[in-house]
N, C-alpha and C positions, 0 to 999 in steps of 0.2 A: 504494500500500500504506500501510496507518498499520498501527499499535502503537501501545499504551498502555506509557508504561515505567516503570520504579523502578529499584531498588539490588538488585546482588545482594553477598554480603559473604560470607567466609570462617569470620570470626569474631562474637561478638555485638557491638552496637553498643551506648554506652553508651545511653540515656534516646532510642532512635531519636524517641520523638516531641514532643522539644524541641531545634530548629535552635540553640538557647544553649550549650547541651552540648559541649565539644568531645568528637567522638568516638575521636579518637587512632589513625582510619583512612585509610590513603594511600588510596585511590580511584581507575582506571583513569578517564579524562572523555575523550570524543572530544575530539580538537583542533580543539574552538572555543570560544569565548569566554564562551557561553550553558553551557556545561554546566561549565564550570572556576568560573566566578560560583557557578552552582547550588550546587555541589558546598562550595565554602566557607560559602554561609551555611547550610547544613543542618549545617552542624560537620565537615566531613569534610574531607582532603587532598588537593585534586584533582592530579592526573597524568597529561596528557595522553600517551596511547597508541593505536597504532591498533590497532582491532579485532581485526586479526589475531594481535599479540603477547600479547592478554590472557590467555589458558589459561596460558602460558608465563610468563607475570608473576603470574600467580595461585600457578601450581605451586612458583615459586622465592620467593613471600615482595613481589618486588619492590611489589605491590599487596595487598591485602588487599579487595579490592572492585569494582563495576566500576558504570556507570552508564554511559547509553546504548541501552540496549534492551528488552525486553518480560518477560515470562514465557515467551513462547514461543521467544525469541532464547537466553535461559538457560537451557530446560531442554537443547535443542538442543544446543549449546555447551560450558555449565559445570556441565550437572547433577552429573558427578562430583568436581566441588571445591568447589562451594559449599554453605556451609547454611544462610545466611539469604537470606530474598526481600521484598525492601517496596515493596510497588504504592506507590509515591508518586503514580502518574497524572500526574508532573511534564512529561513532554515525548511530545508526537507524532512520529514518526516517518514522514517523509512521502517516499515515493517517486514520483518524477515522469515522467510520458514528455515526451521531448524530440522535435524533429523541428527539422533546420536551414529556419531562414527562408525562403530561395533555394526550398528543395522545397515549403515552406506555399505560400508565394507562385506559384507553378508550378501549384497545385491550383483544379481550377473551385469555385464555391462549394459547390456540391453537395457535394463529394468533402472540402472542410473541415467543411463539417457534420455527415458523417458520422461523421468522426473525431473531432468536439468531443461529437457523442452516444453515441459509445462511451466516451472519455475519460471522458465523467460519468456513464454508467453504472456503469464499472468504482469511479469514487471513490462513488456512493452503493452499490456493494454492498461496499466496504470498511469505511464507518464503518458499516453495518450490522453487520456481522458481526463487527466488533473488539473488542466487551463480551466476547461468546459467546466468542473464541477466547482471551482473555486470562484466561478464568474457567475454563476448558477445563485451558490452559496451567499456571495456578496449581495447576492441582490435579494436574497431572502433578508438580509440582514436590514437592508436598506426598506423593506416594505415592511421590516418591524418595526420604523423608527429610528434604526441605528445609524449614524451618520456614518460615513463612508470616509475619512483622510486621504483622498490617493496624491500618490508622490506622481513626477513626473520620472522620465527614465533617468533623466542626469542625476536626479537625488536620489533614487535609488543605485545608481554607479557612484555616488558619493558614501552611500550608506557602506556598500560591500567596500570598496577599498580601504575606509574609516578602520573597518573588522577586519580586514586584513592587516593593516598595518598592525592595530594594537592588540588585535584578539588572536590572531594566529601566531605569533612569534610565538605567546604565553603559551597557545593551546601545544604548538610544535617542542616547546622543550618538554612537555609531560609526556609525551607519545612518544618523541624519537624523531629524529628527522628522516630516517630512512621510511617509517610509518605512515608519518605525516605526509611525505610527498609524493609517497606512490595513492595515497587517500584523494590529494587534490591536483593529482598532476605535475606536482614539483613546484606550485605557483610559490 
């Protein structure tokens, strides 16, 4: 499965499309490392929560925001607390199938192959279909009520380089560089 994500937020955000800004928003970030980074150089207060507490942290104040997930994860979700929505396009969201070793290794070739051509079936007809369902989604969000923040393309090629400079150096020495750049190309 992939998603396209952004921010969804309670309240408005100062100047959302300068990371310099502090925006004086606590921010919900899964707990990892990559989205707690994120979430401070776009000016925001990361606060790592899981998933699950976010409505409940929303409703009480404890966060004012949430990052981590798509449009179609927020209207699902937070449609009824949230009012801003901003495609940042910041992060993919990648679900995996797993299968223990022991049982791969047990399998004749045939029978891995079958499952490596569905495997990539299934992942060519997700990044197909994840423009369409993201733009779907936004627009459920927008017929909720929810305002819609969209950047243009250069603020979004401001946003990713920003994360490149400051988020990837940090995220590349916890991984390895050899890790890290087979992960993104060497960029």
């Amino acid at each position: 499965m992939l998603t396209i994500q952004g921010i969804a937020l309670v309240k408005e955000p100062a100047s959302p499309e300068d990371p310099n800004v502090p925006k004086n928003i606590k921010i919900r970030v899964p707990p990892m490392k990559a989205y707690e980074l994120e979430a401070d150089v776009l000016g925001y207060q990361a606060t790592p929560l899981a998933f699950a507490d976010t409505f409940t942290a929303l409703q009480t104040g404890i966060v004012e925001g949430a990052i981590g997930a798509g449009a179609e994860g927020y209207f699902s979700n937070f449609k009824d607390i949230i009012k801003y929505y901003l495609p940042l396009n910041d992060h993919f969201e990648m679900w995996y199938l797993y299968m223990n070793l022991e049982v791969w290794n047990s399998l004749s070739a045939e029978e891995q192959e079958v499952i490596q051509t569905a495997a990539k079936a299934l992942e060519d007809k997700r990044f197909a279909e994840a423009e369409a369902e993201t733009a779907e989604y936004e627009a459920k969000l927008e017929e909720a009520g929810i305002t819609i923040i969209r950047f243009t393309d250069e603020q979004l090629a401001n946003f990713a380089k920003i994360s490149r400079e400051k988020v990837w150096p940090q995220i590349k020495a916890d991984f390895g560089e050899e890790l890290f750049d087979e992960v993104t190309g060497g960029k």
